[in-house]
C-alpha positions in Angstrom: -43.2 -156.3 -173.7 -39.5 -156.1 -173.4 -39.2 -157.4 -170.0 -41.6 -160.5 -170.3 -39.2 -163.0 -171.6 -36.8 -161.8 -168.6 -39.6 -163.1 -166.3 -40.5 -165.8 -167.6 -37.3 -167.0 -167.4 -36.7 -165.8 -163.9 -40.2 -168.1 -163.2 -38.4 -171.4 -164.9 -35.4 -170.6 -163.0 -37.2 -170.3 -159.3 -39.5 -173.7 -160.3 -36.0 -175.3 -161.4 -35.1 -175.0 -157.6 -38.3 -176.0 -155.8 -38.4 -179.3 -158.5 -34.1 -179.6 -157.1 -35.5 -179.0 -153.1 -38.2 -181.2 -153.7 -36.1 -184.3 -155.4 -33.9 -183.6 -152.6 -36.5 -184.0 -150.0 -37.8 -187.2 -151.3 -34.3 -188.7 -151.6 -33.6 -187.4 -147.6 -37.0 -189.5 -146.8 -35.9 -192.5 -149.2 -32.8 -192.8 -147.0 -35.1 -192.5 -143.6 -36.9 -195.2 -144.9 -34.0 -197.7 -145.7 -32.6 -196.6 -142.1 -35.8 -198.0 -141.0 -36.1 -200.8 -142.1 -32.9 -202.0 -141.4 -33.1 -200.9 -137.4 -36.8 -202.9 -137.7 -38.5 -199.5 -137.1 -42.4 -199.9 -136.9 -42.3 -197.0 -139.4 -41.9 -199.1 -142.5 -44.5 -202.2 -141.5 -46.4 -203.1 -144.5 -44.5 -201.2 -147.1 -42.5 -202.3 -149.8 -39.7 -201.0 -151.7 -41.0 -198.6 -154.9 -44.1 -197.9 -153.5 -43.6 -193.9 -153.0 -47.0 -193.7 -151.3 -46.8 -196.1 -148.6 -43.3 -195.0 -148.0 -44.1 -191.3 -147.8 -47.3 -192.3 -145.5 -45.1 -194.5 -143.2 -42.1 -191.1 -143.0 -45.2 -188.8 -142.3 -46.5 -191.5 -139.4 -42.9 -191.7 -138.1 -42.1 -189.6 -134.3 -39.0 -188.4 -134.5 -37.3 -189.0 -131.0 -37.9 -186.2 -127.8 -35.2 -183.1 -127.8 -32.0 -184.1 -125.2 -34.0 -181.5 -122.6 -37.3 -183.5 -122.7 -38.0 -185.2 -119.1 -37.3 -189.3 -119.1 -40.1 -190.9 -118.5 -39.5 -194.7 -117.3 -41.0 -197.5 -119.2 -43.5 -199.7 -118.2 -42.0 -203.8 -117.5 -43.4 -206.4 -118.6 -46.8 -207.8 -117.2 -44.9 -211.2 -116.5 -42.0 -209.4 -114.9 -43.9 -207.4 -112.8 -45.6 -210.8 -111.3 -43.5 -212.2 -108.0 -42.3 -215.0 -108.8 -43.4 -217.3 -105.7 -47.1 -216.3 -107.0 -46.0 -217.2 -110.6 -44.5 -221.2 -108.9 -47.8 -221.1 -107.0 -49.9 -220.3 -110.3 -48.2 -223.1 -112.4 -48.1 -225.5 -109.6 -52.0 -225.0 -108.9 -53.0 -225.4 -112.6 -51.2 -228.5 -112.4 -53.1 -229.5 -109.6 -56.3 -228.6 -110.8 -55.9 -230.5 -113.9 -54.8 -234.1 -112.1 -57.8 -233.2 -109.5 -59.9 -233.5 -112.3 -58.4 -236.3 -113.5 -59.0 -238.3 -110.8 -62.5 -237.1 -110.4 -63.4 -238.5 -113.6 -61.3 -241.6 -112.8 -63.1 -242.0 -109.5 -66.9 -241.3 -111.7 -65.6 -244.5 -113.8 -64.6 -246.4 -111.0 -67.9 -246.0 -109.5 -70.1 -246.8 -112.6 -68.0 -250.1 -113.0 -67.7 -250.6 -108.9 -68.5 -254.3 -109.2 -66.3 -254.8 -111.7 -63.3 -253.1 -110.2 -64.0 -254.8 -106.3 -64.1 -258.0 -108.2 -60.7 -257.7 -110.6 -58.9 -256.1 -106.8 -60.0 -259.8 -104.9 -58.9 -261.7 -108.2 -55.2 -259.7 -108.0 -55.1 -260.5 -104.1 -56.3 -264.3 -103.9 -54.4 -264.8 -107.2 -51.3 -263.4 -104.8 -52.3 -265.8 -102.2 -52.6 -269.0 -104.7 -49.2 -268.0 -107.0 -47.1 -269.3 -104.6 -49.0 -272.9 -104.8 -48.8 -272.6 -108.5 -45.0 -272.4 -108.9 -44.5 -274.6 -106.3 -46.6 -277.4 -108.7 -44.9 -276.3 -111.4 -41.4 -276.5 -110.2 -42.3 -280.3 -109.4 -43.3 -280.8 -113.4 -46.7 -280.4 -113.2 -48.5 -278.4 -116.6 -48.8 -274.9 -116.2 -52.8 -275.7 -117.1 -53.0 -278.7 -114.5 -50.8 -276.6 -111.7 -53.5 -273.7 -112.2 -56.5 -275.8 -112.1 -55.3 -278.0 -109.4 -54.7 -275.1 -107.1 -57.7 -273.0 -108.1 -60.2 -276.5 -107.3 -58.2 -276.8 -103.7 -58.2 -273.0 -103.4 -62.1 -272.5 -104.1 -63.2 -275.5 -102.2 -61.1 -274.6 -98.5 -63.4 -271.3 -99.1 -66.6 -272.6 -100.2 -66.4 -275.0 -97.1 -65.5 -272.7 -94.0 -68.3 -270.5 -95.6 -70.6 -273.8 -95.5 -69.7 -274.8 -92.0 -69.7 -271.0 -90.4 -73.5 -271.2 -91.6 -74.2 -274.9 -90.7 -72.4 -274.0 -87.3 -74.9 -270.5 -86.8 -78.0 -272.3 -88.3 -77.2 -275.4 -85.5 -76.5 -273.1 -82.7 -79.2 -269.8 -83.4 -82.7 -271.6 -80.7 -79.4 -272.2 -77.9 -78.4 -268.6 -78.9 -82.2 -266.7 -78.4 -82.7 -268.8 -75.3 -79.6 -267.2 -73.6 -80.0 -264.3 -75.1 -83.7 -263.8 -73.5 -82.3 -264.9 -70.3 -79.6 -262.5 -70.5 -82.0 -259.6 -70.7 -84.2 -260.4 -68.4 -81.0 -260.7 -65.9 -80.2 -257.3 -67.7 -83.8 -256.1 -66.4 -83.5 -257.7 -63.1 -80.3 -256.0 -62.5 -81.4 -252.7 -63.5 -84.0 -253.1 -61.2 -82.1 -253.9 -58.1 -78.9 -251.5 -59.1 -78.6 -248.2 -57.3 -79.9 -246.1 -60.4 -83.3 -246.4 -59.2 -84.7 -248.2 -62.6 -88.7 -249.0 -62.6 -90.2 -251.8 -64.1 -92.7 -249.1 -65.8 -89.4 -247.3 -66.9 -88.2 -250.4 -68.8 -91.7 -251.3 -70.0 -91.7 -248.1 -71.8 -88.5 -248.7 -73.2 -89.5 -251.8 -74.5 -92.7 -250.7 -75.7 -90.8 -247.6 -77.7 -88.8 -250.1 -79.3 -91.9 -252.3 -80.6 -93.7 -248.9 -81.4 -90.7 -247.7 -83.8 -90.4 -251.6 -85.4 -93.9 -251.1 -86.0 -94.0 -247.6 -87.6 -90.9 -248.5 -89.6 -92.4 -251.5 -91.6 -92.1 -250.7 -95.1 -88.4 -249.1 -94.3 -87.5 -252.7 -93.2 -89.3 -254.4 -96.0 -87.2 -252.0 -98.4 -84.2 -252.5 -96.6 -84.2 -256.3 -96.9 -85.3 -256.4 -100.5 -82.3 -254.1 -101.0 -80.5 -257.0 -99.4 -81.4 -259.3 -101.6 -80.0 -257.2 -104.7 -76.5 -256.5 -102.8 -76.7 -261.2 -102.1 -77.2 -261.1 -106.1 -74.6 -258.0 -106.5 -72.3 -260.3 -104.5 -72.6 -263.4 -106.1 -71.9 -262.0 -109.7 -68.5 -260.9 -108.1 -67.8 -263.8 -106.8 -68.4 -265.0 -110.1 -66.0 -262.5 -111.6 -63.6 -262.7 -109.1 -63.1 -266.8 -109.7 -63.2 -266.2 -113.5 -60.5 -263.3 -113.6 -58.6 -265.9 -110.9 -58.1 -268.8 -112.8 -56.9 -266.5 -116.1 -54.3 -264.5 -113.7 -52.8 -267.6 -112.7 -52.8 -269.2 -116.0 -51.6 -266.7 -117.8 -50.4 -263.7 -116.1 -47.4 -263.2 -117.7 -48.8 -262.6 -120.8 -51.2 -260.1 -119.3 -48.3 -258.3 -117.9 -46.7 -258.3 -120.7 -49.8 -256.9 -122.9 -49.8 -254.2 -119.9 -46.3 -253.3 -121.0 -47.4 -252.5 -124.5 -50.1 -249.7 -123.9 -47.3 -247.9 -121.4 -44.8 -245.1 -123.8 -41.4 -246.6 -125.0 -39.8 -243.6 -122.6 -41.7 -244.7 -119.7 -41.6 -248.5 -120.4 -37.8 -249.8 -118.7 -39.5 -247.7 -115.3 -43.0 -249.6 -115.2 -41.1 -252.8 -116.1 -38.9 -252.8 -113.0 -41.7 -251.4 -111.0 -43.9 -254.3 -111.6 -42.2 -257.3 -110.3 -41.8 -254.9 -107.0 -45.0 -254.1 -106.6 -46.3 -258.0 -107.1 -43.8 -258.6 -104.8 -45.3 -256.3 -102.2 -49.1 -257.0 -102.8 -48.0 -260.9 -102.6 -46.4 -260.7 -99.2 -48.8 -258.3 -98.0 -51.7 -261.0 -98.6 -49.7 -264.1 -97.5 -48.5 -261.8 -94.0 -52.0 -260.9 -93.5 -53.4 -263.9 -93.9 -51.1 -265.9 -91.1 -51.8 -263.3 -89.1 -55.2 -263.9 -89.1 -55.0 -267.0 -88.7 -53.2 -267.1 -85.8 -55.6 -264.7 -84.5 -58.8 -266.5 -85.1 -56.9 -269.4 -83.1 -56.2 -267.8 -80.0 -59.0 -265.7 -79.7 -61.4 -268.9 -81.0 -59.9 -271.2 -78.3 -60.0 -268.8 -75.0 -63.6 -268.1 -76.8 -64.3 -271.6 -76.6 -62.5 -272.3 -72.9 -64.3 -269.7 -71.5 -67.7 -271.8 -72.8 -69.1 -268.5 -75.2 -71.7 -270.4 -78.0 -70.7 -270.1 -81.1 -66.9 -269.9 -80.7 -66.0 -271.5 -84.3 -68.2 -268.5 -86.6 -66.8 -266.2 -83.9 -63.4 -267.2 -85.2 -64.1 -267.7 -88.5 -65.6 -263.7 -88.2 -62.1 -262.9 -86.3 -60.2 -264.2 -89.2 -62.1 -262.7 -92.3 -62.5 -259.2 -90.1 -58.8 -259.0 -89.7 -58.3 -258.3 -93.3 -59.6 -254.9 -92.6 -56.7 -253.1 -90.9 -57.8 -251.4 -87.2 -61.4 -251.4 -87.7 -61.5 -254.8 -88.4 -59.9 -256.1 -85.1 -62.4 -253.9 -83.1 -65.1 -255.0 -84.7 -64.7 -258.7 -84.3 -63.7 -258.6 -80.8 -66.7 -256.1 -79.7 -68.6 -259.1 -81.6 -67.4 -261.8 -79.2 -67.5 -259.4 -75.9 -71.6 -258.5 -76.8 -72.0 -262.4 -77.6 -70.2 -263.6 -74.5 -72.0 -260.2 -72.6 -75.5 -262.1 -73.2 -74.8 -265.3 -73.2 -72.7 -266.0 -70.0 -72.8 -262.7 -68.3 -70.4 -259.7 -67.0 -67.5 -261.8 -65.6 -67.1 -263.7 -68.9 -67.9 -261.1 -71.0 -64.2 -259.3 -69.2 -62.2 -262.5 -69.6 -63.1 -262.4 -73.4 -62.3 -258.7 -73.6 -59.1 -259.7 -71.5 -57.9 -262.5 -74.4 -59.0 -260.1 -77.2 -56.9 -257.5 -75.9 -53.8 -259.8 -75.5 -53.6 -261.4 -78.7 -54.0 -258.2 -80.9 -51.4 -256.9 -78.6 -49.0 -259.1 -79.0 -50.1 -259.3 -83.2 -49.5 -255.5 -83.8 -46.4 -255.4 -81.8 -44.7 -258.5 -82.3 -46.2 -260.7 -85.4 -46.7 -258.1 -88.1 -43.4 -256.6 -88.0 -41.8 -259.6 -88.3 -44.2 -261.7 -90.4 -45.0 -258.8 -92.8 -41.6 -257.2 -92.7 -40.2 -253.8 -94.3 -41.9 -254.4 -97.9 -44.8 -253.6 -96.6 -45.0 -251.1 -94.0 -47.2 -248.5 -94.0 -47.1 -245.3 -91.6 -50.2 -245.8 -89.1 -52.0 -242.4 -90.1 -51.6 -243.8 -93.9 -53.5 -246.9 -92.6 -56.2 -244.9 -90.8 -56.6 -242.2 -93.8 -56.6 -245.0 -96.7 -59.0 -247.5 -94.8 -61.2 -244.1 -93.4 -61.4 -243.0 -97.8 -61.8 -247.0 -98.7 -64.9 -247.1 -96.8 -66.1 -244.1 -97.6 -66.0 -244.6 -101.5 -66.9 -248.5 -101.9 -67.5 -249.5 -98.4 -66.5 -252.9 -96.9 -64.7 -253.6 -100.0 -63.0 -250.4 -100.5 -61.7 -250.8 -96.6 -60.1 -253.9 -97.7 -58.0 -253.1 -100.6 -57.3 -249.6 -99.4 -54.7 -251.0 -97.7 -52.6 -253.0 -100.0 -53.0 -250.3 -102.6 -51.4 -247.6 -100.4 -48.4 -250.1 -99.6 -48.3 -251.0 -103.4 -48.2 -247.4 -104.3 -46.0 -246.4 -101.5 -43.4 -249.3 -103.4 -44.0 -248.5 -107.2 -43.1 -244.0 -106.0 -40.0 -245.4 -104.3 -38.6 -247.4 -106.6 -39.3 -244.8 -109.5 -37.8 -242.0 -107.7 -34.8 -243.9 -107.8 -34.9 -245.0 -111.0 -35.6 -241.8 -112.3 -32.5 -240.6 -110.5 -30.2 -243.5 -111.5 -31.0 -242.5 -115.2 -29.9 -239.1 -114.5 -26.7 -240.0 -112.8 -26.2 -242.3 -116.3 -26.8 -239.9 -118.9 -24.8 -236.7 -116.9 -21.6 -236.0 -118.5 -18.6 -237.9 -116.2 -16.1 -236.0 -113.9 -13.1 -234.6 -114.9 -9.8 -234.0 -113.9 -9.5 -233.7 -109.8 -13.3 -233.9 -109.2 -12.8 -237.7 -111.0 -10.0 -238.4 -108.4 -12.8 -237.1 -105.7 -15.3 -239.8 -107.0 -13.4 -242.2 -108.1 -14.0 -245.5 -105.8 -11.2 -246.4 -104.0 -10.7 -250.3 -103.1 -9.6 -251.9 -100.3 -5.9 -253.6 -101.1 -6.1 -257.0 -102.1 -9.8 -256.6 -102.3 -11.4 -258.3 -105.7 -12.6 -256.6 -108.6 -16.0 -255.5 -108.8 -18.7 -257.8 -111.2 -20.5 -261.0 -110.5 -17.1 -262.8 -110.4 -16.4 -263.6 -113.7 -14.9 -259.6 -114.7 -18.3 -258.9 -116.2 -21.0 -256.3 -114.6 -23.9 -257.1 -112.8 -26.8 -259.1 -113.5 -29.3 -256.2 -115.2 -33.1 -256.5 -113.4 -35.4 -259.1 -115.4 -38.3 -256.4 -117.0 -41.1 -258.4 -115.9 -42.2 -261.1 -113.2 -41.9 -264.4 -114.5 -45.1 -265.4 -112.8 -47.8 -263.5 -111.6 
């Protein structure tokens, strides 16, 4: 019994050092902990100071770092890194381009449900830039902007409304003379297919003829449904004619303030661009229309009167045709002239059918080469291929009309990029910080001696571009 108090003490004594080594032990992994933390080791996420638990789970869940003879063992970059970077530039550019292909997918599906609309505001904008002209002209000599628009809306709408009257009274007067010759023409056609070294048969031609009554025959009701299609594209085209004088006679009466309202629905950032562009591009569409239409003009003359010297019927709708086919760029010249060879072909025979061919040939010779260039000018040249491609699409999406503005749009386009290309750069050159020291000397302009001040004369700068056409 003697030596029980001696152990028990020797007991208190050893659990008097495990309690010390323990204490110890939790202040070693306190001071891990704070270490931690402050080195934003993942070992501490989600704990909070005084909570022993969390902290003593987070020091059990931390890896201490490999011994000094542990293989390295290279880490993996990053996914983005590891991409080249010309396939990164090509992944960012094609997103891009998906996104405005869609874009203009959708814009075309609208277009096309509001077609008629949209063909009838595009002839509005261009005979509104062939009347403008007219309009300031009236208005420069004192006349009311209202009585200037009207009066040259009435002249403008009644010239039209008359050559279409007289090409139909002059096709309606001449059609019985037109048959007649065309009968006799193919039954010269027959006779000299019959006598020509091809070795034609009159049974040969019979069948030919008796095919082509056969397949009218069979393809009745596709003819019936054809023209009673017609008549639905007559009334299509006379509600855009409609809409096409209406949206005329408000463009010239009060385009400014339509251009103006434009303005508002563009972005303040964006809104000094669009405003300079504007004028340019009205400027362009309005020279376009007035080049285009001398031009035709003076081809309808020249081609109507060697038409008409060389006797071909019908040489005043042949010109009239000329003239309104000459708005469609390329195709439209070869269509009207291979109308006046085929009429002149069965009318007055081989010979006359070359000498028309012959005049055709001339005058659009001497238009492409000599007449557009200088009547139409730099503001609205277009690259050829541009003209094929655009008026190739045109057709393709809205047909006739589409061929017709396709055009004017490219050359109005082509102006607007241009001019906010250099906008766009001009504003960069403004708000870059200036040159200093010897690279200022390098810039600096230099002036001839004895050479006047830059400015409009008076020691001020130049006259800023107006933000808007005053007329449109």
């Amino acid at each position: 019994m003697s030596k029980l108090p001696g152990w028990l003490g020797q007991l208190g004594a050893e659990l008097s050092r495990m309690g010390e080594r323990l204490e110890e032990r939790r202040v070693e992994a306190d001071d891990e902990d704070d270490k931690a933390a402050r080195e934003g080791s993942p070992a501490t996420a989600g704990t909070e100071p005084g909570d022993g638990f969390a902290k003593g789970a987070a020091a059990a869940d931390h890896v201490p770092p490999p011994p000094a003879y542990a293989p390295s063992v290279a880490a993996r970059p990053d996914p983005v890194a590891a991409i080249p970077w010309g396939m990164r530039v090509a992944a960012e550019a094609g997103w891009r381009l998906l996104v405005l292909a869609g874009t203009l997918w959708v814009l075309m599906r609208v277009i096309s449900a509001v077609q008629l609309v949209v063909l009838a505001f595009v002839a509005a904008l261009l005979v509104t830039a062939m009347l403008q002209p007219t309009v300031a002209r009236l208005r420069r000599y004192g006349l009311p902007r209202g009585l200037a628009t009207a009066v040259t809306a009435v002249l403008g709408f009644v010239i039209m409304g008359l050559v279409g009257w007289f090409v139909v009274w002059q096709v309606m007067d001449n059609i019985d003379t037109l048959s007649d010759k065309v009968r006799t023409g193919i039954e010269d056609l027959k006779n000299w297919l019959l006598d020509s070294p091809f070795h034609v048969t009159d049974q040969q031609i019979n069948d030919v003829a008796k095919n082509l009554s056969d397949t009218v025959g069979t393809n009745t009701e596709a003819i019936t449904s054809a023209g009673l299609q017609g008549v639905t594209v007559m009334v299509e085209l006379l509600t855009g004619m409609l809409l096409a004088m209406f949206s005329t006679l408000f463009l010239l009466y009060d385009g400014n303030r339509i251009w103006h309202w434009v303005l508002k629905l563009v972005p303040a950032q964006a809104r000094p661009g669009v405003a300079g562009a504007g004028p340019r591009a009205w400027h362009t569409l309005t020279a376009y229309v007035r080049g285009t239409v001398i031009v035709a003009l003076i081809d309808a003359i020249f081609i109507g009167l060697g038409i008409y010297f060389l006797k071909v019927p019908m040489a005043v709708p042949l010109a009239v045709f000329i003239f309104l086919f000459a708005f469609i760029p390329l195709v439209g010249a070869v269509v009207s002239g291979a109308l006046a060879v085929v009429v002149a072909l069965v009318t007055e025979g081989v010979f006359t059918a070359l000498m028309v061919l012959v005049v055709v040939l001339a005058v659009q010779q001497i238009e492409g080469h000599i007449l557009q260039p200088f009547i139409l000018g730099r503001a609205v040249r277009v690259h050829p291929l541009a003209v094929v491609l655009s008026v190739a699409a045109g057709g393709m999406i809205a047909g006739i009309g589409g061929a017709v503005v396709a055009v004017p749009l490219v050359a109005v386009t082509n102006t607007v990029v241009g001019y906010l290309r250099s906008y766009g750069q001009e504003e960069s050159r403004r708000h870059s910080p200036p040159p200093h020291g010897s690279t200022a000397l390098d810039v600096a302009p230099t002036p001839a001696p004895g050479s006047p001040p830059e400015g409009n004369g008076d020691g001020g700068d130049k006259e800023p571009v107006a933000d808007a056409p005053k007329e449109l």
